[in-house]
N, CA, C and O of each residue as an XYZ file, in Angstrom:
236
protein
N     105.086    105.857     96.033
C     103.662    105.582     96.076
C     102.932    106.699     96.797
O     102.089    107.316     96.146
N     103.115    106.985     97.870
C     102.621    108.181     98.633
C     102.912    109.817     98.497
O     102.565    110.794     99.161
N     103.789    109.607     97.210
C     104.128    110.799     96.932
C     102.839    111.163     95.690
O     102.657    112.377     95.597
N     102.163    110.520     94.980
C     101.399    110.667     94.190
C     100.152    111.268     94.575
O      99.528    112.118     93.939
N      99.716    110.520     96.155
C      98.436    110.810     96.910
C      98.160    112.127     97.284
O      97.015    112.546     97.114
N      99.395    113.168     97.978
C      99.605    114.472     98.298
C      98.855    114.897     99.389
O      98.269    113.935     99.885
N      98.653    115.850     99.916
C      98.540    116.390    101.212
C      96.539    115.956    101.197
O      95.948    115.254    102.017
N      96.022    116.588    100.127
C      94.475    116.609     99.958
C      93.706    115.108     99.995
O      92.571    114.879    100.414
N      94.509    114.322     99.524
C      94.599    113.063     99.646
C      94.481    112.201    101.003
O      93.590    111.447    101.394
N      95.535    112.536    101.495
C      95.826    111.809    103.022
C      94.827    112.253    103.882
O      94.115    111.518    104.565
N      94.787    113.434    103.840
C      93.415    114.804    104.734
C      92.067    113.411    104.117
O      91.556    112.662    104.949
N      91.780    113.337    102.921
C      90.779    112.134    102.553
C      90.402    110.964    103.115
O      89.404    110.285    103.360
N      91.522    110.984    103.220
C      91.884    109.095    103.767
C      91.542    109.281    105.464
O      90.675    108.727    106.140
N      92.612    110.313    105.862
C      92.081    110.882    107.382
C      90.611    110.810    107.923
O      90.218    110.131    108.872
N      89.995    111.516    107.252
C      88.556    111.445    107.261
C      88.111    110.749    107.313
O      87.813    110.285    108.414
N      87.649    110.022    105.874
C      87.249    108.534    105.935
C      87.065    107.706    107.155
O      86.051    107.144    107.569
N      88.744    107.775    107.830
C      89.022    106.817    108.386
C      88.084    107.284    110.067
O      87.604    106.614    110.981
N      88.196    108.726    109.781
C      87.580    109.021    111.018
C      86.215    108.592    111.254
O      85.892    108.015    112.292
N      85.261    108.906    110.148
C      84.654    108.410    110.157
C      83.971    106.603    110.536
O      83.210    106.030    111.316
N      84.788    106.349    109.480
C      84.482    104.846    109.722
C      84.658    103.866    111.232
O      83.853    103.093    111.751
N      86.128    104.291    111.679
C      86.405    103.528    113.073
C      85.599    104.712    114.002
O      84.675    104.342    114.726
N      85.878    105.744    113.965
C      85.562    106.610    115.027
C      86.804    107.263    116.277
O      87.890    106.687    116.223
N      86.680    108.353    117.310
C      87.708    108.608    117.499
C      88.565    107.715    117.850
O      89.638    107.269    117.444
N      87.620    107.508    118.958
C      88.173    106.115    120.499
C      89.468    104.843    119.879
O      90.410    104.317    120.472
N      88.921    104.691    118.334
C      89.598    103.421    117.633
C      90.745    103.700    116.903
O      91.714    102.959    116.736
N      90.558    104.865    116.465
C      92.000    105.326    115.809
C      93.445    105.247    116.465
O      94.422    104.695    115.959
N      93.391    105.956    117.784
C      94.561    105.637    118.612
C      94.902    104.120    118.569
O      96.016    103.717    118.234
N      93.946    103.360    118.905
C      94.595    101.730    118.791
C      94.928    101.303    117.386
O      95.791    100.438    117.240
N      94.301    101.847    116.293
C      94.408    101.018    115.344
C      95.822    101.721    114.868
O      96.344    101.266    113.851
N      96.369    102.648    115.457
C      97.669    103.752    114.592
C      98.467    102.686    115.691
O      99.314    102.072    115.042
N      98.479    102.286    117.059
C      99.560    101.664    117.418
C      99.710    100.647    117.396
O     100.867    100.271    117.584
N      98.756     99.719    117.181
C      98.615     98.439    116.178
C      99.266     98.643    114.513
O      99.243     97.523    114.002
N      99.539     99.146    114.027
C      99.926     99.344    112.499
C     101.065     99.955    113.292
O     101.870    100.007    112.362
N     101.650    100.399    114.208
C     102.933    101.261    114.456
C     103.624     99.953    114.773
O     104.571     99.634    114.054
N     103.326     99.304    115.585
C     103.768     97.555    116.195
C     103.679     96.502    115.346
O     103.927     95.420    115.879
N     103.337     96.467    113.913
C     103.579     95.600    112.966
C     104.447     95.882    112.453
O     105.276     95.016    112.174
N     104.706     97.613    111.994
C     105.574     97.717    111.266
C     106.815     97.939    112.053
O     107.691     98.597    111.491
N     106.978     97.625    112.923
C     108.263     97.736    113.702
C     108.832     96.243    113.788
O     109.974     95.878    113.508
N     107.695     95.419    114.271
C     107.714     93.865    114.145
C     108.554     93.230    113.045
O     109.568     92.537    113.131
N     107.703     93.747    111.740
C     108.491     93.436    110.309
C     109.572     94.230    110.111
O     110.290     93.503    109.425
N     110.215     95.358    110.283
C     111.290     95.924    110.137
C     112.189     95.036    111.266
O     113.275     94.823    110.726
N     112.180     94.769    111.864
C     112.958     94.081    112.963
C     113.260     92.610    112.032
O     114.257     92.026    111.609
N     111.823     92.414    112.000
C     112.057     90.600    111.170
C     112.974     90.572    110.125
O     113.682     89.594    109.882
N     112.986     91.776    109.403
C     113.382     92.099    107.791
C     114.975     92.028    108.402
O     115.744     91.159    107.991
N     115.311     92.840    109.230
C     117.149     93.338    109.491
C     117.419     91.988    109.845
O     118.155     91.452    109.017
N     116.925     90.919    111.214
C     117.421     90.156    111.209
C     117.747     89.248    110.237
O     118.838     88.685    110.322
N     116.964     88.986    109.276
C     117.161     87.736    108.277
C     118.264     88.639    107.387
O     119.336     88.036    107.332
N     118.283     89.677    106.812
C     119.341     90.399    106.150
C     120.803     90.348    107.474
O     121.911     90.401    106.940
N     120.814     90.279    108.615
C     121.619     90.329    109.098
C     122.252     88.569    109.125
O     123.459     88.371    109.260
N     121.533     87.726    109.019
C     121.894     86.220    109.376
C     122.914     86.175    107.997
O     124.110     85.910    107.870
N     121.567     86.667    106.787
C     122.285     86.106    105.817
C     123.739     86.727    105.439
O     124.668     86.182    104.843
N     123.632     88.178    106.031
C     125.302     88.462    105.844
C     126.154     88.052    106.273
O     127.221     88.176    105.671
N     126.083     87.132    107.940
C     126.835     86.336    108.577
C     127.064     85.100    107.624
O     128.232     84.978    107.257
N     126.409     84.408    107.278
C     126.576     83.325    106.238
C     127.527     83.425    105.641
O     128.459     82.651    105.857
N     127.641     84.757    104.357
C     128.026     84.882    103.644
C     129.392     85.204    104.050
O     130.275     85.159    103.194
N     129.650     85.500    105.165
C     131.210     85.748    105.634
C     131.491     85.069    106.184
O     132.719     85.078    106.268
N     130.842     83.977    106.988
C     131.604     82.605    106.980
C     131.984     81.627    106.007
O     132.711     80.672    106.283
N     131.499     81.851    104.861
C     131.796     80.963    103.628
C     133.031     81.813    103.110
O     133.994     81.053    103.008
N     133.263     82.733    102.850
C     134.451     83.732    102.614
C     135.691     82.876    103.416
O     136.830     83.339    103.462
């Protein structure tokens, strides 16, 4: 998906974004989106990790 957007793209989106929140908000809003997606990667391994336990106790 992000390979389609390309460098001129993101620089776009950058902007935008600068614009819109402003500087002050960007830092929070990048470690807010850094702390979800760590949240859900965490959530994601555990349930892939339960269910592999399952599956090798039924073995």
């Amino acid at each position: 998906m992000l390979s389609s957007i390309g460098i001129p793209g993101l620089i776009l989106i950058l902007v935008i974004a600068l614009v819109v929140f402003g500087p002050k908000k960007l830092p929070e809003i990048g470690k807010a989106t850094g702390e979800t997606l760590r949240e859900f990667k965490n959530s994601a391994r555990d349930l892939t990790d339960e269910e592999n336990e399952q599956k090798e106790n039924k073995s």
